[in-house]
Legacy VTK file of the C-alpha trace (Angstrom):
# vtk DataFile Version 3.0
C-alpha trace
ASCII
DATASET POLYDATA
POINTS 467 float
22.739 90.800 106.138
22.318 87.159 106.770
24.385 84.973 109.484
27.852 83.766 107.861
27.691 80.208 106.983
30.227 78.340 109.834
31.530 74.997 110.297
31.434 73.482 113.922
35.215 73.302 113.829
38.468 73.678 112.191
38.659 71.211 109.201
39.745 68.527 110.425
42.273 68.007 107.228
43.747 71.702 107.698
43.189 72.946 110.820
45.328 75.711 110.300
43.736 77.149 107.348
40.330 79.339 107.803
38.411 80.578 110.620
35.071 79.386 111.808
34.758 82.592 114.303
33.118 84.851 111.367
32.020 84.892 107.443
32.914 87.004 104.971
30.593 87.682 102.380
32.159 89.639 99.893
35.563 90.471 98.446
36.598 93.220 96.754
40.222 92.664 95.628
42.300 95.572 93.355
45.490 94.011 91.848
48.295 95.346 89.667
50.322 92.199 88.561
53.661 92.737 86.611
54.268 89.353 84.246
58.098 90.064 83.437
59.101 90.865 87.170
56.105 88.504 88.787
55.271 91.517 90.860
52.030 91.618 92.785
50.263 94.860 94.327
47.197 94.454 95.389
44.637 95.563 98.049
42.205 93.260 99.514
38.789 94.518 101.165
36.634 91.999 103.108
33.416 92.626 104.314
32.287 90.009 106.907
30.150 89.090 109.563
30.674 88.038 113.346
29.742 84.538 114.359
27.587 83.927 117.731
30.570 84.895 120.202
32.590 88.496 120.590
35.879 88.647 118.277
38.963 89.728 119.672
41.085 88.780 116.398
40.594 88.266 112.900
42.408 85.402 111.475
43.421 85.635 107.774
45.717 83.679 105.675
48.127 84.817 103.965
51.359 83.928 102.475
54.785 85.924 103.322
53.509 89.038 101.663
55.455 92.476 102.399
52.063 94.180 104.467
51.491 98.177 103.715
48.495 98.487 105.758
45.677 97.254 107.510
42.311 98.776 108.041
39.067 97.136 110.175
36.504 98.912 109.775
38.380 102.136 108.313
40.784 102.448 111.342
44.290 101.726 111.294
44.768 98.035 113.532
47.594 96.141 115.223
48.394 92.971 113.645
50.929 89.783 113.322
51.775 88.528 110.178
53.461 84.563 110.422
53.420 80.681 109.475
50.933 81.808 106.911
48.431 84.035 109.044
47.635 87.431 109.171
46.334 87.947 112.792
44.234 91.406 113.270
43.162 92.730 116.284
40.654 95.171 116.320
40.460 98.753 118.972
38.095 97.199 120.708
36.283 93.606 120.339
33.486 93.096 117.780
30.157 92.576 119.049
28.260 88.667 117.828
26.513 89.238 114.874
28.293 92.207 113.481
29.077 92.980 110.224
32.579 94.370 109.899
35.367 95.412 107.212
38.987 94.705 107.283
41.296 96.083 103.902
45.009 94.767 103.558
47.523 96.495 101.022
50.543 94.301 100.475
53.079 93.572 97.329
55.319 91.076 96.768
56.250 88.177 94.412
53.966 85.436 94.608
54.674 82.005 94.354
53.221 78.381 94.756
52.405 77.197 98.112
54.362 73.773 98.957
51.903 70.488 99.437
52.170 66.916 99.207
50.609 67.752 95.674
53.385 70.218 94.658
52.977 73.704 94.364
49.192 75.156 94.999
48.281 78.592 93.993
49.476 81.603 92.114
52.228 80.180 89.215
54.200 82.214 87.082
54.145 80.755 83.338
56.950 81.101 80.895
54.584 83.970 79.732
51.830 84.624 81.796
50.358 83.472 84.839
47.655 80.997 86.063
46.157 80.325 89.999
45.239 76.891 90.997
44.583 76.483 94.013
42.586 73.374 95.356
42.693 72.748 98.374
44.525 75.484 100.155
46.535 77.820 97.650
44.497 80.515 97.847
46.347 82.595 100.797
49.454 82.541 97.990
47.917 86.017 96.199
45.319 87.453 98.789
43.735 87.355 102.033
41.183 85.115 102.752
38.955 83.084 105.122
40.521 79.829 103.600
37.753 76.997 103.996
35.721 75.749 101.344
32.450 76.233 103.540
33.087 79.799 103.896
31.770 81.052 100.298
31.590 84.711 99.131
30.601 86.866 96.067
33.713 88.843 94.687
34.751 91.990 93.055
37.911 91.030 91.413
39.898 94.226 89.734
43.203 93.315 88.078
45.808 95.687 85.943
48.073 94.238 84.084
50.350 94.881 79.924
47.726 95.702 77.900
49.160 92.477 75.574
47.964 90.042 78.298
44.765 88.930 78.674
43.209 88.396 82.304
40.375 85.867 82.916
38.262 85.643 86.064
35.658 83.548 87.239
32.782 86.319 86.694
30.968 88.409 84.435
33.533 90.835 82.422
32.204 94.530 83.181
34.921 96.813 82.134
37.862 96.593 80.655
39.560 99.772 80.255
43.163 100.847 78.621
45.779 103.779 79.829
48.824 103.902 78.326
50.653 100.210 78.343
48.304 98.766 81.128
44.883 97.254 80.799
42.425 96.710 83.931
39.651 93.729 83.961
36.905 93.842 86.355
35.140 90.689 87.197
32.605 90.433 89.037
31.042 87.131 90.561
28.172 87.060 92.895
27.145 83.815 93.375
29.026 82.528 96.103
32.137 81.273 96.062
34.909 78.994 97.610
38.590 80.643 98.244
39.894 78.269 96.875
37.629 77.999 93.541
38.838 81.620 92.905
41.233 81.724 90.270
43.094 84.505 87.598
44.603 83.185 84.352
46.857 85.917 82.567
48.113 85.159 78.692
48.485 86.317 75.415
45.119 85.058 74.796
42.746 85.168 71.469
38.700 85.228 72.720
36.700 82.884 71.047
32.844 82.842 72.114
31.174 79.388 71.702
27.895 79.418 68.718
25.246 78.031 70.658
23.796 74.340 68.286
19.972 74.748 69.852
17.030 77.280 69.958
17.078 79.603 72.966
13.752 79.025 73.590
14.952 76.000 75.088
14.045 74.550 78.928
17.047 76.767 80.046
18.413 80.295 78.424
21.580 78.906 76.469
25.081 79.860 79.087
26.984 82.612 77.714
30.098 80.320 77.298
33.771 81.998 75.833
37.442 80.397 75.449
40.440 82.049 75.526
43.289 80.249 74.211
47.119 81.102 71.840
45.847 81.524 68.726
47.741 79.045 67.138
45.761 76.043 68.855
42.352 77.520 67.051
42.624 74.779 64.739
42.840 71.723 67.137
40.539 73.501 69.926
37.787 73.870 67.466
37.826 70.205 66.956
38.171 69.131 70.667
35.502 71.615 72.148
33.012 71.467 69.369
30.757 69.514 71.407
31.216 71.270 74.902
27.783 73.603 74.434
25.822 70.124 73.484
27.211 68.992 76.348
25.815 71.862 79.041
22.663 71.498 77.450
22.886 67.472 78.469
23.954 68.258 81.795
21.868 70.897 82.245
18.897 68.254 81.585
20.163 66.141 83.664
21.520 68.590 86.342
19.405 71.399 86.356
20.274 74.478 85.223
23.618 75.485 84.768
24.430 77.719 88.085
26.622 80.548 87.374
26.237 83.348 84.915
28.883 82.229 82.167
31.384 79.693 81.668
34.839 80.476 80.321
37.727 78.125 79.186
41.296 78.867 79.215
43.889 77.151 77.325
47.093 78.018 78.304
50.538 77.893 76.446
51.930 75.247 78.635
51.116 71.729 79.393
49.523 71.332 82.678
49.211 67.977 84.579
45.809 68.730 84.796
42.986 70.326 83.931
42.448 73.401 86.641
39.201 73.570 88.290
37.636 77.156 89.527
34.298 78.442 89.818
32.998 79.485 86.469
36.461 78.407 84.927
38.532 75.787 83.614
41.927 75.733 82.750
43.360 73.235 80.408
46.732 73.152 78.772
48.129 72.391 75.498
48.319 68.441 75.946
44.754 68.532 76.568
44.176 69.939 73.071
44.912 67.437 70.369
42.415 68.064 67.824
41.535 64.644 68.141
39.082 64.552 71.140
41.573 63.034 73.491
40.598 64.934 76.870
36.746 65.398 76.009
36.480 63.237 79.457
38.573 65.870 80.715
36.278 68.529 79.503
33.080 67.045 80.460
34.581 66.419 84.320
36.011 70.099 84.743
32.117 71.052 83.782
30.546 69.133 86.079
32.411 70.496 88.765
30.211 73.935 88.191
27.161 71.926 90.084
29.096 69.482 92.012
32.145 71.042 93.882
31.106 74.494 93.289
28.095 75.467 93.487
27.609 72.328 96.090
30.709 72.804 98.124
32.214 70.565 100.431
31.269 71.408 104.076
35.312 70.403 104.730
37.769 68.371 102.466
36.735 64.626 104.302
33.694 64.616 101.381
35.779 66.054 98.682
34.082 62.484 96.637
31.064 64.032 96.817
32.911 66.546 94.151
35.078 64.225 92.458
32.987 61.130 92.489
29.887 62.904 90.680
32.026 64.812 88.364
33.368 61.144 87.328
29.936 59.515 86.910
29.220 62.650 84.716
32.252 61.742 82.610
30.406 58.058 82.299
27.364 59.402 81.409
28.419 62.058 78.440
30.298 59.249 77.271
27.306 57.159 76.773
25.165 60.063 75.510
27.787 60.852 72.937
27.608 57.418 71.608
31.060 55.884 73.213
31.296 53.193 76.202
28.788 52.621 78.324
28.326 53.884 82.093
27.598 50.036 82.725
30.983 49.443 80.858
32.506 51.935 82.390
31.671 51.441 86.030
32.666 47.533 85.397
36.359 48.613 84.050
36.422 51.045 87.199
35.627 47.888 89.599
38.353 45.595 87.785
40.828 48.468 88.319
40.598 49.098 91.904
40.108 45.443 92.247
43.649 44.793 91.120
45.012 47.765 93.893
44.859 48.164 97.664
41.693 48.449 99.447
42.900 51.117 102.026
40.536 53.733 101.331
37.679 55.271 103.032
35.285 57.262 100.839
33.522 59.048 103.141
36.838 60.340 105.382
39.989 59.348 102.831
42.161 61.787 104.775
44.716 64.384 104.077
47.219 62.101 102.328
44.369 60.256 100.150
42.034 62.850 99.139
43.159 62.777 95.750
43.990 59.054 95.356
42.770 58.024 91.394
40.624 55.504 93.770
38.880 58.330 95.171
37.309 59.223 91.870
36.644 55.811 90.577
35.443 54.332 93.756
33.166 57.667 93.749
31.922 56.921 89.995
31.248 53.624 91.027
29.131 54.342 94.410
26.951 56.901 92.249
26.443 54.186 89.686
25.529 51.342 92.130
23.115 54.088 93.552
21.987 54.416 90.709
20.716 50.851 89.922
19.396 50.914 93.573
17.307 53.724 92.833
16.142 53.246 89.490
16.652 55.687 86.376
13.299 58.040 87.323
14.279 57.869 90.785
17.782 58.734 90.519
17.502 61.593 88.072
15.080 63.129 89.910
17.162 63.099 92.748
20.159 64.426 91.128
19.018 67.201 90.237
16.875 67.901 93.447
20.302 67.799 94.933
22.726 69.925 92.969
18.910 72.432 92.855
18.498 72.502 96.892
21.821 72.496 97.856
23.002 75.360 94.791
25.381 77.700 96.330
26.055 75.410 100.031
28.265 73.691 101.446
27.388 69.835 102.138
28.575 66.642 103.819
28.109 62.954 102.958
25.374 62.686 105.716
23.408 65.593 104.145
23.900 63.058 100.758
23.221 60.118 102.068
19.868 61.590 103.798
18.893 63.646 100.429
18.851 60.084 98.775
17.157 58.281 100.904
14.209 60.352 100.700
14.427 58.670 96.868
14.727 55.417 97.932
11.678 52.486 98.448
14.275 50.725 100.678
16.700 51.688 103.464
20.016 52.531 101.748
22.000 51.969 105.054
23.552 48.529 103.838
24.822 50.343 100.506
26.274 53.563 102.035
27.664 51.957 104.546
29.760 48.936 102.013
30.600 51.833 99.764
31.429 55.149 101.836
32.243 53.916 105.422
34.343 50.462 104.374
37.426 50.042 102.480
36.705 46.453 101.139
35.472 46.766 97.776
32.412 45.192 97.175
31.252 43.129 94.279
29.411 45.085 91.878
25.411 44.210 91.906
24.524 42.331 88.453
21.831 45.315 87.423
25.012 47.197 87.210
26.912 45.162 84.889
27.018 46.054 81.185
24.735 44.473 79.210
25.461 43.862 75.008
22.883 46.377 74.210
24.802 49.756 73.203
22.589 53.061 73.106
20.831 53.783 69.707
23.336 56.772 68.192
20.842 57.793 65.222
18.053 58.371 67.548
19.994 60.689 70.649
21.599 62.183 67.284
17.694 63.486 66.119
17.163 64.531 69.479
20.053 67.179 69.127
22.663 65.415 71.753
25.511 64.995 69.180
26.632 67.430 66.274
LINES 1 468
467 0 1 2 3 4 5 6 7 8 9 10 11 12 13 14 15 16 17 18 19 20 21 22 23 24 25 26 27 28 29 30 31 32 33 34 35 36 37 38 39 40 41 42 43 44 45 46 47 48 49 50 51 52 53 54 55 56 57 58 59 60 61 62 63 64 65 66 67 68 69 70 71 72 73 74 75 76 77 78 79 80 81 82 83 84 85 86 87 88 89 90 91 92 93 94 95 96 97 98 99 100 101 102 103 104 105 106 107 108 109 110 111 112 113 114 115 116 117 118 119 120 121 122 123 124 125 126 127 128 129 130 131 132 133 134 135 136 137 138 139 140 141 142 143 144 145 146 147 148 149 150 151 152 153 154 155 156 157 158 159 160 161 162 163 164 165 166 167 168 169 170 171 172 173 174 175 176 177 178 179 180 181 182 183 184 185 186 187 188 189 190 191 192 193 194 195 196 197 198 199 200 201 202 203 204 205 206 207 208 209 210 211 212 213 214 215 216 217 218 219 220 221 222 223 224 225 226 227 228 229 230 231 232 233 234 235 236 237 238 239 240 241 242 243 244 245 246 247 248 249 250 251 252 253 254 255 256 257 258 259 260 261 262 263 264 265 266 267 268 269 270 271 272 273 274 275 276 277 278 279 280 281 282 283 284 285 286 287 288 289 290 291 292 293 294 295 296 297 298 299 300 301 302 303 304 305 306 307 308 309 310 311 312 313 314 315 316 317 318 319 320 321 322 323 324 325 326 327 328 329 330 331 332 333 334 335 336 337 338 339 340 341 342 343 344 345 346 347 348 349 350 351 352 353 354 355 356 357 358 359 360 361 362 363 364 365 366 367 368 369 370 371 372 373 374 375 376 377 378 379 380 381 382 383 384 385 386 387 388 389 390 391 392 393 394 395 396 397 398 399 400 401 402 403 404 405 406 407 408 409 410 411 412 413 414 415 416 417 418 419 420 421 422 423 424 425 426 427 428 429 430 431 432 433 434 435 436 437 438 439 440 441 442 443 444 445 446 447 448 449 450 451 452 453 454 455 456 457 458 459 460 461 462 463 464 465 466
C-alpha cells in the first residue's frame, strides 16, 4: 500500500473541509435512495492510510446526517458529529504509516449544501435526482476526506425503483432486480476527487454512442453511453453526433482518453450548467436544442476528463489550470470543426475582459473569484499566448506530456509553469508572471492575433475530423 497523497496544509480556500493527517484510498459506499420521499440510507466504508505522524482522530465531513454507527477498523468508536464534521476517535491512536478502516451507517434526507454559488451537492429533481458537487458538496450524501488532492478509487452500490435509472462515474458491473427495487454497482478505480464523484438518478433511455473510425486506431475507441428522457432522442442525436469525433481529436491532441468509459446524462430539467464529474457529464434540457447550440459546452465538460480530473488541482487557488485548458480546448474543437478560429477566439476573449475590471489573479483568484467568467477566458487566453511562445510542435508535445505525466495527480501552477519550461528555448518567467501572477491584462502578442486565413474544411473533413 503506497503513502496517501497529502497536501502541506489545509486549503487555503476551505480550511475546514478535508484532512491532510491521512489518505484514503478507496471507498466502498452501499446506498438505498428513495426518489418520492428523498430518503437516503447508506453505509460508507473507507479504507485509508496514516500520514507521517500518530492519529488520535479521524476527521470526516459530513453533512447533518442521523449517524447509526461507526466502525474503525471493525470496532465500535466514540465520535462527534457537528458544523459539518464527523470527528472519530479511535481505542487507541493509529500508528504513522498505517493503513486503517473506518465504516459509517447513517440515513437521512439529503439536501444541497449552501455556497456563494447556491446549493452544492446532492439535489432532488422534480423526478429524480442529480449530485454536483464542485468544490465542496460532496460531504451532502457521504463521508469523505473532502480535498481535491486526496483522490481514491470507489465502489459505489446504489438501490433504488426499478423505473429509475442510476448513473455513476465507473464501469457498470451488475445491475440486479428484486421485487420493485433495482441495485447498480459502479465501480471506478482510477483515482478520484470527492468532489468529482457524482450519482444521477432518472427515468432514463440508454443510448450507446456508434464509434465513426476503425478501432485499430492510435487509441482503442472509449466505450462512450448517454442516458437521457426519451423524448429528447431526436434533438440529442443531432447535438452529440459529433462528440466520439471529438475524443478521437482530443485524444490526438491529449493523449489517450484516461478513464475506462465516458457517460452523458441529460436530465429532465434545465440546469444552469453543464455538471462536471469524473467519467460524467451532466447536461440539461436547454443544452439540447437539436441545433448544436452547447457543442462548446460539450467539448469543455470533455476536456475536463484530462484536465481537472485526471490532473487534479493540488487545492482550489489553481482551479485555471482546470478551467483555463478546458476553455482553450473549446477554441481548438471549434477550429477543427471548421467554425472560428482559436486566433479569433482568443482575440474576442481579450476585447471582453478588456472592457471589465482587471482585479483578478490567475494563479490565486481566491474563494470569492474562483469561478469569475474571467477566470476561464483569461485561462484560454494564457494557454493560447503560450502557445505562440512555444510554437505548435513545441506546445503539443507538451500538452500532452502534461495531462500523460501528471494522469491521475494532483498539480499546482508551479508544477505547470516548470513542466513548460522544460518546452521552452527561452525563459518563460516574463509571460507567467504578466499572465498568472498580475491582474493587468496585457496586450495580446501579434503571433496571436487572427490572421484572414481560415482552416481548409475539405481537407480535416478527408482526414475523418468532421462527419
Amino acid at each position: 500500500m503506497s503513502p496517501p497523497q497529502t497536501a502541506p496544509g489545509p486549503d487555503p480556500y476551505f480550511p475546514d473541509h478535508g484532512d491532510t493527517r491521512y489518505g484514503v484510498q478507496h471507498y466502498a459506499l452501499d446506498l438505498d435512495y428513495r426518489p418520492l420521499s428523498n430518503r437516503l440510507s447508506g453505509t460508507a466504508r473507507l479504507s485509508a492510510l496514516t500520514g507521517p505522524a500518530a492519529l488520535h482522530e479521524i476527521a470526516l465531513d459530513l453533512a447533518p446526517f442521523r449517524i447509526h454507527r461507526v466502525l474503525v477498523d471493525g470496532r465500535t468508536a466514540r465520535y462527534t458529529h457537528r458544523a459539518g464534521k464527523l470527528r472519530v476517535r479511535p481505542g487507541r491512536a493509529l500508528a504513522p504509516g498505517t493503513p486503517f478502516t473506518v465504516e459509517v451507517r447513517y440515513t437521512g434526507n439529503p439536501r444541497p449544501l449552501n455556497s456563494p454559488w447556491g446549493g452544492l451537492g446532492w439535489e432532488e429533481l422534480t423526478d429524480g435526482a442529480l449530485v454536483a458537487s464542485q468544490p465542496v458538496g460532496a460531504p451532502s450524501w457521504y463521508p469523505c476526506n473532502d480535498r481535491p488532492a486526496d483522490k481514491a478509487s470507489y465502489r459505489v452500490s446504489i438501490t433504488t425503483p426499478s423505473p429509475y435509472t442510476a448513473v455513476v462515474g465507473g464501469r457498470l458491473v451488475s445491475r440486479t432486480t428484486r421485487s420493485s427495487s433495482t441495485t447498480w454497482v459502479y465501480e471506478q478505480p482510477a483515482p478520484t476527487s470527492s468532489y468529482l464523484v457524482t450519482v444521477s438518478l432518472g427515468r432514463y433511455t440508454a443510448v450507446p454512442f456508434t464509434a465513426p473510425v476503425p478501432a485499430d486506431g492510435p487509441h482503442p475507441p472509449v466505450p462512450q453511453t448517454a442516458y437521457l428522457p426519451v423524448w429528447l432522442l431526436p434533438r440529442f442525436s443531432v447535438d452529440f453526433a459529433r462528440q466520439t469525433r471529438m475524443m478521437r481529436y482530443f485524444e490526438a491532441v491529449f493523449g489517450a482518453y484516461p478513464f475506462g468509459e465516458y457517460a452523458v446524462v441529460v436530465t429532465d430539467e434545465e440546469l444552469v450548467v453543464p455538471v462536471e464529474a469524473q467519467g460524467v457529464a451532466t447536461f440539461g434540457t436547454n443544452h439540447v436544442d437539436g441545433a448544436r447550440t452547447s457543442e462548446r459546452l460539450i467539448a469543455h465538460e470533455l476536456a475536463h476528463q484530462w484536465f481537472g480530473n485526471s490532473v487534479s488541482v493540488a487545492d482550489w487557488r489553481h482551479i485555471w489550470l482546470n478551467e483555463g485548458f478546458a476553455k482553450y480546448a473549446e477554441w481548438l474543437w471549434s477550429e477543427r470543426s471548421g467554425g472560428t478560429t482559436t486566433a479569433e477566439h482568443a482575440a474576442a476573449a481579450h476585447r471582453t475582459l478588456a472592457a471589465l475590471p482587471e482585479d483578478l489573479l490567475l494563479a490565486d483568484p481566491g474563494k470569492r473569484q474562483m469561478f469569475d467568467d474571467r477566470l476561464y477566458e483569461r485561462g484560454g487566453l494564457t494557454v493560447h499566448v503560450l502557445r505562440g511562445a512555444l510554437g505548435d510542435d513545441a506546445f503539443f508535445r507538451m500538452l500532452r506530456d502534461w495531462a500523460q505525466h501528471h494522469r491521475h495527480s494532483a498539480v499546482s501552477t508551479a508544477d505547470f509553469t516548470a513542466h513548460a519550461q522544460r518546452y521552452a528555448a527561452s525563459p518563460l518567467d516574463g509571460l507567467f508572471d504578466a499572465w498568472l501572477h498580475e491582474a493587468s491584462l496585457p496586450p495580446l502578442p501579434p503571433s496571436t492575433h487572427p490572421t484572414t486565413a481560415r482552416p481548409d474544411r475539405a481537407r480535416r473533413s478527408r482526414e475523418g475530423d468532421l462527419p
